[in-house]
C-alpha positions in Angstrom: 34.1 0.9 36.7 33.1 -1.8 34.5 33.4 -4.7 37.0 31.6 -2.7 39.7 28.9 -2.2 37.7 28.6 -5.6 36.7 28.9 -6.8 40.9 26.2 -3.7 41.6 23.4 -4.6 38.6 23.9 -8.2 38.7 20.6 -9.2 39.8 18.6 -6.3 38.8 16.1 -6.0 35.3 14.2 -3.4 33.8 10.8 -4.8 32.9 11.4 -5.4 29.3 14.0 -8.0 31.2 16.9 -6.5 29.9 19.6 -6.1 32.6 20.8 -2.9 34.4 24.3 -3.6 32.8 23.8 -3.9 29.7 21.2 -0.8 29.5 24.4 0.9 30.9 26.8 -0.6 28.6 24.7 0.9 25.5 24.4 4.1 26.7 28.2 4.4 27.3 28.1 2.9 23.9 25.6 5.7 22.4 27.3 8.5 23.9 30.3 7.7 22.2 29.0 7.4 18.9 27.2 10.7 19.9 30.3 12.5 21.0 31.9 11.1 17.6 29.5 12.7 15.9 29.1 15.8 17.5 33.4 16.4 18.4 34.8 15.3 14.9 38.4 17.3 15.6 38.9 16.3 19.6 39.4 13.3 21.9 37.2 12.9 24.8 39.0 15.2 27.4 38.3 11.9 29.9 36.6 9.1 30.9 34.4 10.9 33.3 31.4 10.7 30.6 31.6 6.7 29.8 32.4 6.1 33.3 29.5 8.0 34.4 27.0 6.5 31.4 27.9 2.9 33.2 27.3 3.7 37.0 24.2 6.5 36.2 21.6 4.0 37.7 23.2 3.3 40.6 22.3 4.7 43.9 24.9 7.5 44.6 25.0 7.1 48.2 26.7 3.7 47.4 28.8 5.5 44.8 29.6 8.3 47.2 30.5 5.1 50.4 32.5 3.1 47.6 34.9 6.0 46.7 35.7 6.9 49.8 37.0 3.7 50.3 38.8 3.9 46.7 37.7 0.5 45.6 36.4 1.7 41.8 38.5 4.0 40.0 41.4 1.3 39.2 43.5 2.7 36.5 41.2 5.9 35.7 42.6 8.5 37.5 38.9 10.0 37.9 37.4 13.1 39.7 35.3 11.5 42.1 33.4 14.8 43.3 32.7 15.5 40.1 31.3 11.9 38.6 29.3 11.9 41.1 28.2 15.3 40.3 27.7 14.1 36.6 25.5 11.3 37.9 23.4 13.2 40.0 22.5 16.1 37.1 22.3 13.5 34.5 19.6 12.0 36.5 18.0 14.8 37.7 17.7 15.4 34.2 15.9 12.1 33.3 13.6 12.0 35.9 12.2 15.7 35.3 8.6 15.3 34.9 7.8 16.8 31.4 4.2 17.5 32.1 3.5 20.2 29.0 1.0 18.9 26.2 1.7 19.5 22.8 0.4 22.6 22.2 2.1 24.4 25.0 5.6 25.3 22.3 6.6 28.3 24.6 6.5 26.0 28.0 8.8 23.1 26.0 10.8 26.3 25.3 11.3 27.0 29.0 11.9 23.4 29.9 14.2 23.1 27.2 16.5 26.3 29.1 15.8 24.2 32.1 17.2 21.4 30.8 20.5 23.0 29.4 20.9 25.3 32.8 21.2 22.3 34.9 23.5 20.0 32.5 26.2 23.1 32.0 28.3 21.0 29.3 27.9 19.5 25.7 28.9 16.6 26.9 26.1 15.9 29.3 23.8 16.9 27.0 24.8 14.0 24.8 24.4 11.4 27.8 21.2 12.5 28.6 20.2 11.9 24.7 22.0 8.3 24.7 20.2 7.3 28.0 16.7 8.4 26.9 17.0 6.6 23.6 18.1 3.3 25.8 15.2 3.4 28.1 12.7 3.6 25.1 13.4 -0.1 24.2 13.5 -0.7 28.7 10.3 0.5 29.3 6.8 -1.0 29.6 4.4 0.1 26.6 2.5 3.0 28.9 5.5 4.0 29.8 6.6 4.0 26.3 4.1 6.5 25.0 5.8 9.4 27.4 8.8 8.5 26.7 8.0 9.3 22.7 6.0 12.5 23.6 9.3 13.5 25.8 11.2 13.1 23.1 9.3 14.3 20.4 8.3 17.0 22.2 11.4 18.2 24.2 14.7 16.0 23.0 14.5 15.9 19.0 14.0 19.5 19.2 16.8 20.6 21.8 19.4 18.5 19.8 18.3 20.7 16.7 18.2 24.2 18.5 21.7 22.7 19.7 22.8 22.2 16.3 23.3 18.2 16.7 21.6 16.9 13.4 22.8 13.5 13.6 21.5 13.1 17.0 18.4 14.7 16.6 17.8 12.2 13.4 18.8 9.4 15.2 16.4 10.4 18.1 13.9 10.6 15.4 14.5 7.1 14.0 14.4 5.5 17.1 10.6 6.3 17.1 9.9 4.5 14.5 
């Protein structure tokens, strides 16, 4: 997985200039420190989750093309139907528009149940809260500024209500 993300984001950059690859490789990084943290007493049932951290920014119809043709997987003996799967939720995910100003509590609320309806695992969860505290340092400055109010807003508090202290307080000292 590794190698084929390397071949697939070789030329691309976000516009801080940090490359695609390693913006994947820390939040494969993050969510393991995250599911450390959060699954003291069990292994990580697979690699599904890193494997699915490194390719998330990828375009899936060129995941779905590769893995028909079994060129990825190596020695991972990985679900296909559902990485994919993972990829496209944790991405839906991401790119929700969170549109609610900071007064509206009971509409962050409601996105909040959205939010944990369409991920439908813990595990998710936790990628979605490594990726959006990689893109904070991969995003231009107006860009930035949602990306705090997002998290401030939606993310700090959704690790709390999902009893994830150590995430939520890293979340919160990523702001600052």
């Amino acid at each position: 997985a590794y190698v084929f993300a390397k071949e697939n984001y070789a030329a691309l950059r976000y516009p801080s200039g940090k490359s695609y690859l390693i913006h994947a490789l820390e939040v494969a990084v993050n969510f393991v420190r995250f599911y450390n943290y959060t699954f003291t007493d069990r292994e990580m049932p697979s690699d599904l989750p890193i494997v699915a951290c490194l390719l998330h920014d990828l375009d899936t119809d060129l995941l779905r093309s590769t893995f028909k043709r079994g060129h990825i997987i190596g020695r991972a003996k990985l679900d296909v139907g559902g990485l994919l799967s993972w990829i496209e939720i944790m991405n839906q995910i991401v790119n929700l528009p969170y549109l609610l100003s900071p007064a509206s509590a009971h509409g962050a609320y409601n996105y909040m149940n959205m939010v944990l309806q369409l991920s439908g695992s813990p595990e998710l969860m936790l990628a979605v809260f490594a990726e959006r505290i990689v893109s904070l340092e991969d995003v231009l400055e107006k860009q930035r500024d949602y990306l705090v109010s997002e998290l401030q807003e939606l993310y700090i508090p959704l690790a709390e209500r999902l009893g994830l202290h150590l995430v939520s307080s890293e979340l919160a000292d990523w702001l600052f």
